[in-house]
LOSE-302342 format. One line per 10 residues: number of its first residue (from 1); their letters; for each residue x negated, y negated, z of C-alpha. Coordinates in pm, 1 decimal. Each point is the difference from the previous one (the first is absolute). Example, Ala and Ser with C-alpha at 12.3 -4.5 7.8 and 13.67 -1.06 7.14 Angstrom:
! residues 2
1> as> -1230.0:450.0:780.0  -137.0:-344.0:-66.0
***
This chain:
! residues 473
1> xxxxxxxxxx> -19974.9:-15561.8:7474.2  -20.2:211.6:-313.2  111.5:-171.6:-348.2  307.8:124.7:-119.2  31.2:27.5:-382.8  358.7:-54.3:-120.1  116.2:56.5:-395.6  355.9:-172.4:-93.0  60.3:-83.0:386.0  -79.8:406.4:103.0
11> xxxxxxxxxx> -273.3:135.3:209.9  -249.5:127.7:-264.1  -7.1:301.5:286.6  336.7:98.0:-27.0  20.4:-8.8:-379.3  -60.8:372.4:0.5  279.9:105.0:220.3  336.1:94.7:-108.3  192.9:-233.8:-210.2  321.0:-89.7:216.1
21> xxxxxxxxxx> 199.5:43.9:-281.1  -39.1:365.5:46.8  -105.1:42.0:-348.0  -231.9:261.8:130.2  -290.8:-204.3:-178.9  -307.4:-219.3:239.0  134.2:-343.4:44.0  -305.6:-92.2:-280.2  131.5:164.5:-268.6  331.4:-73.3:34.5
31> xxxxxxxxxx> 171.6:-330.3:160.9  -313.8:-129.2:104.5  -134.6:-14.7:-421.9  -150.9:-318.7:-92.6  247.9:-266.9:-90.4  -43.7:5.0:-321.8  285.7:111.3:-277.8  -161.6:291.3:-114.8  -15.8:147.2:343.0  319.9:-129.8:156.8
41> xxxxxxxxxx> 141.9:165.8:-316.8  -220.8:318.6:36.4  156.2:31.7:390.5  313.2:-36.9:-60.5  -2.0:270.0:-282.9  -206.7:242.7:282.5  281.4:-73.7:226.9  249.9:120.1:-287.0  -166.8:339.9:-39.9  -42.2:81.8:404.2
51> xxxxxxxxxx> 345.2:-128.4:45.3  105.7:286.4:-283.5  -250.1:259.5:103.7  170.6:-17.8:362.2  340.8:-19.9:-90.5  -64.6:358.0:-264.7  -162.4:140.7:347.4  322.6:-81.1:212.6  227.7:138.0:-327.3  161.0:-312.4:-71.8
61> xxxxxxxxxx> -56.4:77.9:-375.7  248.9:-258.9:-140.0  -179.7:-270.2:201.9  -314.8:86.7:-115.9  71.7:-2.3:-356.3  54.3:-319.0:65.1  -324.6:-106.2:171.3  -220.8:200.3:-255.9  251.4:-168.6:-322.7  -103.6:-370.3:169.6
71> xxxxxxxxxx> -375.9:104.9:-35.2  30.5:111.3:-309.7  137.4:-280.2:-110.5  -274.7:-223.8:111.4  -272.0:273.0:-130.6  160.9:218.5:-289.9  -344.6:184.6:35.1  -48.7:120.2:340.4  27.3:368.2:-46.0  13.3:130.9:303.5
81> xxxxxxxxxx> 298.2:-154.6:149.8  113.1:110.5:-378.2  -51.1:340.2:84.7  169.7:-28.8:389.9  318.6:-117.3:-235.1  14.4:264.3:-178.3  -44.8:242.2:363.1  292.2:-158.0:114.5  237.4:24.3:-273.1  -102.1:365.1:17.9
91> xxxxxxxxxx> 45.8:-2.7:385.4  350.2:-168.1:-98.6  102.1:273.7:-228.4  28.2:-198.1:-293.3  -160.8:232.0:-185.7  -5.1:-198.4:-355.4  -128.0:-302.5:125.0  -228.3:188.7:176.8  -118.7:181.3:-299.8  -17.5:-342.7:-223.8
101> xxxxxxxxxx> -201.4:-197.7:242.1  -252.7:345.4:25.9  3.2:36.1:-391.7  -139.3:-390.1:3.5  -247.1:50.7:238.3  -182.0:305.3:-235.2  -200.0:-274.4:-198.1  -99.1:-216.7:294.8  -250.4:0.2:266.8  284.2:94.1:231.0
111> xxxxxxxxxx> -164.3:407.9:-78.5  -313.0:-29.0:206.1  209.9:-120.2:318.6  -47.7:304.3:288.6  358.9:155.6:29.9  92.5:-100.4:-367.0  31.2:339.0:-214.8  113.7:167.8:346.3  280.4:-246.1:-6.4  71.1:35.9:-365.2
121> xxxxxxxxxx> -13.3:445.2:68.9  274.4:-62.7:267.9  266.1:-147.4:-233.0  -95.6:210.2:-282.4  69.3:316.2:207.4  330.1:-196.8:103.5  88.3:-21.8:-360.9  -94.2:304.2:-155.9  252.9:288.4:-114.5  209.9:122.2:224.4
131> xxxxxxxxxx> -72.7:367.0:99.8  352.5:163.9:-120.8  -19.7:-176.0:-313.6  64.8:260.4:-297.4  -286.5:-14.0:-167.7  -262.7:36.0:273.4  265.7:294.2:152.3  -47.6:179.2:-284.2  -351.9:-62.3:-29.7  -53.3:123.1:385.1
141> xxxxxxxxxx> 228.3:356.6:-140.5  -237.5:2.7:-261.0  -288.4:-40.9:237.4  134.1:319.3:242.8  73.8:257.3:-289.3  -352.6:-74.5:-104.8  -195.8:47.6:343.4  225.9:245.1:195.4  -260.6:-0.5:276.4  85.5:-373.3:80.0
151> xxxxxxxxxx> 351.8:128.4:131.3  -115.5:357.6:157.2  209.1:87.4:-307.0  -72.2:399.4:-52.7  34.0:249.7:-270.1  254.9:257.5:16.9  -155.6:244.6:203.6  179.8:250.2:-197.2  -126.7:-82.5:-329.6  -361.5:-55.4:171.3
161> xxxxxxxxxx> -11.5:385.1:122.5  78.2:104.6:-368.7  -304.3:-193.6:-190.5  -338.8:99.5:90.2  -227.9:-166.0:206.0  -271.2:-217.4:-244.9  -379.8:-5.5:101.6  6.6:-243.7:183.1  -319.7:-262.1:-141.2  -285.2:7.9:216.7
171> xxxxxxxxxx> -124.7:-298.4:260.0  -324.0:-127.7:69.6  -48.7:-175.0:380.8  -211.8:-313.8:-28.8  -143.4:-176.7:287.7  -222.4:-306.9:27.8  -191.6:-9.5:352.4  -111.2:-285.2:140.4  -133.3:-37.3:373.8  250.1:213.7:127.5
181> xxxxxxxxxx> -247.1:231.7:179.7  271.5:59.9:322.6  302.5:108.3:-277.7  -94.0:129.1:-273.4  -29.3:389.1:141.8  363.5:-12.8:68.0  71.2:-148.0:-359.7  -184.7:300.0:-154.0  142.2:256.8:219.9  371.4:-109.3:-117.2
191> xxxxxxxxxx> -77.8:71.9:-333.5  -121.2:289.0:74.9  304.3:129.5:222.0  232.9:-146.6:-329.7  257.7:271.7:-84.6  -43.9:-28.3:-342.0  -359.8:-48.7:-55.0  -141.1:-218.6:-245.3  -231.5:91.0:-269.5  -263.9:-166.7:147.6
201> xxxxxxxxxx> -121.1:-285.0:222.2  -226.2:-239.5:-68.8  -175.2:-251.6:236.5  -262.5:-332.2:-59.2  -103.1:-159.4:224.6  -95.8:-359.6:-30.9  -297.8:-82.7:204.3  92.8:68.0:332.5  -242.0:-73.3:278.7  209.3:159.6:321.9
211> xxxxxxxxxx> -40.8:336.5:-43.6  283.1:92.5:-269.3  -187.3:183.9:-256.2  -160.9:269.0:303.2  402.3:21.3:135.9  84.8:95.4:-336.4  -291.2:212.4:-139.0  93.6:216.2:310.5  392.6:-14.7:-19.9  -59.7:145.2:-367.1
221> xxxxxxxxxx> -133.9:288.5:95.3  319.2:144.0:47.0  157.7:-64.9:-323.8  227.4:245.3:-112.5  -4.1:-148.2:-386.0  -247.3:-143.7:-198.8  -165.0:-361.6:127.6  -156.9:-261.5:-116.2  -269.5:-215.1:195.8  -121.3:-307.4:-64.1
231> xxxxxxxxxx> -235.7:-306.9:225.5  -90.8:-277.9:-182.9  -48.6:-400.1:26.0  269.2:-226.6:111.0  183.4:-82.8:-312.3  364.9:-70.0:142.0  315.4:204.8:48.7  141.0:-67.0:-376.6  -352.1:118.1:-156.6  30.2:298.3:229.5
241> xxxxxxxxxx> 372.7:119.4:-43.9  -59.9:-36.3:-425.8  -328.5:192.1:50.5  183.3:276.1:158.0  258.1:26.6:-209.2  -256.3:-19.4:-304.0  -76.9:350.5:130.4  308.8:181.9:97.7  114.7:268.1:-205.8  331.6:24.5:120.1
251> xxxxxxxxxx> 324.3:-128.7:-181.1  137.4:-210.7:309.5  -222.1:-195.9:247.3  80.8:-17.7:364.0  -203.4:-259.9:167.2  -81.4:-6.7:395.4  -158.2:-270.0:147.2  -303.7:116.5:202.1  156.9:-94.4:355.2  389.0:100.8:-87.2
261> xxxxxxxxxx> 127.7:363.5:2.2  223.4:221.5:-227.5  307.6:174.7:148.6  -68.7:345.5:-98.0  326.8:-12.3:-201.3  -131.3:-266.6:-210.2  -92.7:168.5:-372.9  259.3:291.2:43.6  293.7:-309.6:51.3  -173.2:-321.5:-249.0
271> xxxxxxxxxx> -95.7:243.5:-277.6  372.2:132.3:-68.2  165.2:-291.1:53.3  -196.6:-172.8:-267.2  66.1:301.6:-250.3  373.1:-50.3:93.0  26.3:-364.2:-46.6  -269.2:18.0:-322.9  -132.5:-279.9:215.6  -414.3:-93.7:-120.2
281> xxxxxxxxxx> -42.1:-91.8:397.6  161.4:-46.0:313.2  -21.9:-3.8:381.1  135.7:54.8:333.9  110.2:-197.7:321.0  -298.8:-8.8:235.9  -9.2:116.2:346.3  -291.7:-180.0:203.0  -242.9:120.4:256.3  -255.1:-197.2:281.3
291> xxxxxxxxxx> -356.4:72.9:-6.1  33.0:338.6:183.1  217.3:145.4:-246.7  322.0:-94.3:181.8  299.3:-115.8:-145.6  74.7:-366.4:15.9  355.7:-163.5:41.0  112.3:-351.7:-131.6  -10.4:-104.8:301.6  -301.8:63.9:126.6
301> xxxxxxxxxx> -220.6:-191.3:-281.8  102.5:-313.9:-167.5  -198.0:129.0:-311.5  262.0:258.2:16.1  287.1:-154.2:-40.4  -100.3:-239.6:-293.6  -113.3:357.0:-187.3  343.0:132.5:89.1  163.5:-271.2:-147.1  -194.9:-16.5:-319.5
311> xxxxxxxxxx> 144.3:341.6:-83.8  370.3:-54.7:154.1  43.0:-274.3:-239.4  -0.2:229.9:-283.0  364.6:42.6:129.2  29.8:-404.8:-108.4  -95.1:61.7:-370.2  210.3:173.6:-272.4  -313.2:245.6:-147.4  -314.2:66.0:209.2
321> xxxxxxxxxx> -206.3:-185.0:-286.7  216.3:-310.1:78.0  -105.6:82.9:391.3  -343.7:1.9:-87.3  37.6:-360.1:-136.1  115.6:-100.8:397.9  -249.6:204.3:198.8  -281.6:322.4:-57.5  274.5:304.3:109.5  -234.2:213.3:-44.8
331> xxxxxxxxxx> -232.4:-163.5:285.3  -352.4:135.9:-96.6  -172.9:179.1:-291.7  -22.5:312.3:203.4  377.7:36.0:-20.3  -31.3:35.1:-403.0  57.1:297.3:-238.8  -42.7:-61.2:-332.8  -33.7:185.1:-344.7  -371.7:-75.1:-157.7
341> xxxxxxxxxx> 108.9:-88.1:-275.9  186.3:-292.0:161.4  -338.4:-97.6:175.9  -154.8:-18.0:-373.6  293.2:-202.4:-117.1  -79.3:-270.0:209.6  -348.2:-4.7:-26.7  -54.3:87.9:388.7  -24.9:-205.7:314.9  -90.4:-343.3:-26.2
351> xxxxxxxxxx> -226.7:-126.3:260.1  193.6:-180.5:285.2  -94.8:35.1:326.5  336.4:9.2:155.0  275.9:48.5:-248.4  -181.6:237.2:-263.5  293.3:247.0:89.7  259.6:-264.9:-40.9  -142.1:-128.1:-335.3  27.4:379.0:-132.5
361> xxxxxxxxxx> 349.8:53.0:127.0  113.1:-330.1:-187.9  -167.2:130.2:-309.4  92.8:359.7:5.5  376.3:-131.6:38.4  -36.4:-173.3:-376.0  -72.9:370.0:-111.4  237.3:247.2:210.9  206.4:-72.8:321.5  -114.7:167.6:325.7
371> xxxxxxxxxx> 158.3:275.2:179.2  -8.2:-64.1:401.2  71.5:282.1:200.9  229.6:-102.6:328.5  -175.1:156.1:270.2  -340.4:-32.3:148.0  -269.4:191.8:-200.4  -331.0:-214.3:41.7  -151.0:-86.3:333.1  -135.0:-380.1:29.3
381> xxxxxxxxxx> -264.7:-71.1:285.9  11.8:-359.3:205.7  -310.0:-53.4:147.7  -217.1:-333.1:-28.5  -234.5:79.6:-289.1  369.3:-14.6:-278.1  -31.7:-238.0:-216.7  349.7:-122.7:77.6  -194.8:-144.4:329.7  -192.7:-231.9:-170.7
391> xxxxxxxxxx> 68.9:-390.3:-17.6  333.0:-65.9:-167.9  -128.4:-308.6:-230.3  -244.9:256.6:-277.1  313.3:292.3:-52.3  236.1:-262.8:-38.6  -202.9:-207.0:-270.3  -85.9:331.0:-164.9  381.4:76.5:-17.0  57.5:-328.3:-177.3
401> xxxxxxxxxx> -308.1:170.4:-288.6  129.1:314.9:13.4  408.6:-156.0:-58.1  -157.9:-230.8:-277.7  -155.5:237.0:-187.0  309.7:289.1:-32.4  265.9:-285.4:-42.1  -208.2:-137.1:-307.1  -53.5:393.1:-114.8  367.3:106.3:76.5
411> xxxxxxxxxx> 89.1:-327.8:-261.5  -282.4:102.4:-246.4  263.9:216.9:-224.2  410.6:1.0:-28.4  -29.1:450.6:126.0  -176.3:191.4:172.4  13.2:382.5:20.8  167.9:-22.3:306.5  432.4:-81.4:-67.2  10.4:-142.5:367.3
421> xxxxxxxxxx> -373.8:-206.8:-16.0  44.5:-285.2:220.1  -0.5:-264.5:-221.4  177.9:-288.3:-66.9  132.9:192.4:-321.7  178.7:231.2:192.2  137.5:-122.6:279.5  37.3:-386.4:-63.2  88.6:-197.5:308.3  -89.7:302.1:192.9
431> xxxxxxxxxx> -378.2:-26.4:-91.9  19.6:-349.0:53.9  172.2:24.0:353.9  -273.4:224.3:129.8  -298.2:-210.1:-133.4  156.5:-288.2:204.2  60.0:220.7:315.6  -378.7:93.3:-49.0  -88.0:-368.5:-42.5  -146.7:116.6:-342.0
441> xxxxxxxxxx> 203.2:-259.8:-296.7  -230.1:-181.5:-50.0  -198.4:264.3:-206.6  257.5:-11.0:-265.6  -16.8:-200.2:-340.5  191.1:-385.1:140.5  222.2:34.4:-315.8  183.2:380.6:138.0  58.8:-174.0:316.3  149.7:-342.8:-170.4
451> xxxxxxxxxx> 240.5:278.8:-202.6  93.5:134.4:282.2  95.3:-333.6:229.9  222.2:-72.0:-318.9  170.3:267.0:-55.8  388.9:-68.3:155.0  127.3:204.4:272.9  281.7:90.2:-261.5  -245.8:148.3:-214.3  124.9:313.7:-158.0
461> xxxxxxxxxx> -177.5:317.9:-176.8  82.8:-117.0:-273.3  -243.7:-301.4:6.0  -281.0:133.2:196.7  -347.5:-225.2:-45.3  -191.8:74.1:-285.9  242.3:324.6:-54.0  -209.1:152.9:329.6  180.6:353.5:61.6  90.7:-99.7:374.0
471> xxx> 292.8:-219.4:57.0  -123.6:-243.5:316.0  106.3:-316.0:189.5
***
């Protein structure tokens, strides 16, 4: 007969079952803890925090203030139940206390817990400025008198058929290939069938081994304008868009991704509406197409649906540069038109792999807001080779670089050229709200947030933080 260990009366075997206290902890590390006063004291104090943990999960907030206060009692320091405190005042709607026991946590440990500055984004964008409060109302009229194009606002049609047409400024097409031998023909061809063609078009393409530089030596053939070929080494898509636009002659670039299409509309509709709006750049909702050249509902690809929604929520924000702080509305480089000049301004493309478009977007709107125009006018192919296909954990850690770097450029000077930047100058508890939607707070300076938790919900303009132009929470 087998020897059967036993610890403090129990089976050493069944030490690593369940505790029956239902502490949701092995029996080991919770009842069954050495006899001693350090760990009788240490389970009793687990207890306390699964005990709080499971009454915030069944909302019995009051009770598990409670539980969590009797921890913290016994351990002033333990942060994270700290933290679940200050969730549940929130989830409470005490709002102040909320905000108090946040404001404490900024200089603690309690900011490298996973869910923390998530938490903290939630009840700022509780607190922050209502949406029909004066001052943001007549920033938003402000906003629409300047950018016309954001309402489908249009000039009197009168008065437009008595002043004559401008020249219009000229556009250069620039497209970086890349081992998109089976697409890139029909990319070419709808620049070519464009109703108001460009001044030129310019391809590079960057090292492809699949056949892409014979599909497009041959597609070229047929250009009815002035082109520009170029096969090189592999030096990455950023390298490749500045290089092209290093070479354009045009005033405004259109780009076109190698495997996307242009609606033939595109220039003749983008190019007036920036003119109109005195807009640097803009874009246009995206229609999407399978591999065949087919178009592609919502419903029919998951990928879809999450583009859709990046550019619906523009609808969430008050200015499409605060948009661009939630999501990339414009979806993909290729949907871009931009003056040079802008391009030259912000020293180009910097090289991300997947959000080199979304970094210039977030930089251009420091300069000049975007105009988007509301209906489709740039064709974006699914197939399995998009980026967007690739494993979720390397985009969403170069997010967190590319968010880092424009929040600490966006707070690197009081102005920008753009009135409506988004920046926490402008647009106060705004800014901050969609940082913490985007789980992106914690790439401010600690001591803006700290103003910010104490400022009192009674706060008027007249005692804004630091005299900020934005009245918030």
């Amino acid at each position: 007969m087998p020897l059967v260990r036993h610890q403090n009366g129990i089976p050493v075997s069944s030490r690593n079952t369940p505790c029956r206290c239902k502490s949701g902890l092995r029996y080991k590390h919770c009842c069954g803890l050495l006899n001693s006063n350090a760990s009788t004291a240490a389970a009793r104090h687990e207890r306390n925090r699964q005990a709080g943990l499971a009454l915030q999960r069944e909302g019995r907030f009051f009770q598990a203030i409670e539980a969590y206060d009797a921890v913290l009692r016994e351990q002033s320091e333990d942060w994270e139940v700290a933290h679940m405190r200050a969730v549940t005042l929130y989830q409470l709607g005490l709002m102040d206390e909320s905000r108090a026991a946040f404001a404490a946590l900024l200089s603690t440990s309690a900011v490298h817990f996973p869910g923390f500055w998530s938490n903290l984004g939630l009840l700022l964008a509780s607190i922050c400025p209502n949406h029909l409060s004066s001052f943001l109302q007549n920033k938003l009229v402000e906003y629409r008198c300047m950018h016309p194009a954001f309402t489908g606002a249009k000039a009197n049609k009168d008065q437009r058929s008595q002043t004559p047409p401008p020249k219009l400024p000229t556009v250069s097409v620039v497209m970086p290939a890349y081992m998109h031998a089976r697409y890139i023909s029909e990319a070419i061809a709808s620049v070519f069938a464009q109703t108001r063609h460009p001044l030129e078009l310019i391809v590079i393409d960057d090292g492809s081994i699949d056949g892409t530089v014979e599909h497009c030596r041959a597609a070229l053939v047929a250009a009815p304008f002035p082109v520009t070929f170029i096969a090189r080494e592999n030096r990455g898509a950023a390298a490749t868009l500045n290089q092209g636009i290093a070479l354009a002659k045009g005033d405004f670039i259109q780009l076109l991704n190698s495997d996307d299409r242009l609606p033939a509309e595109r220039i003749a509709t983008m190019l007036p509406m920036l003119l109109e709006s005195n807009a640097d750049w803009g874009y246009a909702r995206v229609s999407y197409i399978d591999t065949h050249g087919q178009p592609l509902g919502h419903l029919a690809d998951a990928r879809v649906a999450t583009l859709m929604a990046a550019q619906n929520a523009t609808v969430m924000s008050c200015t499409l540069g605060l948009a661009m702080l939630r999501a990339n509305s414009a979806i993909s480089s290729g949907n871009l038109m931009f003056r040079k000049r802008l391009w030259e301004t912000l020293g180009g493309f910097r090289d991300y792999r997947y959000n080199h478009d979304w970094d210039f977007c977030l930089r251009a709107t420091l300069q000049c807001e975007p105009v988007s125009v509301p209906h489709p006018l740039y064709e974006y192919r699914i197939h399995d080779r998009n980026t967007i296909t690739e494993a979720a954990g390397a985009p969403r850690m170069e997010h967190g670089k590319v968010m880092a770097a424009f929040v600490s450029l966006a707070q690197n000077q009081p102005t920008w050229p753009n009135p409506f930047a988004p920046t926490f100058a402008n647009w106060g508890g705004e800014f901050l709200a969609l940082l913490g939607a985007t789980d992106a707070l914690q790439h401010l300076p600690i001591e803006l947030i700290e103003q910010a938790l104490h400022v009192p919900l009674s706060l008027t303009p007249s005692n804004r933080i630091g005299e900020e132009s934005c009245e918030f929470l």
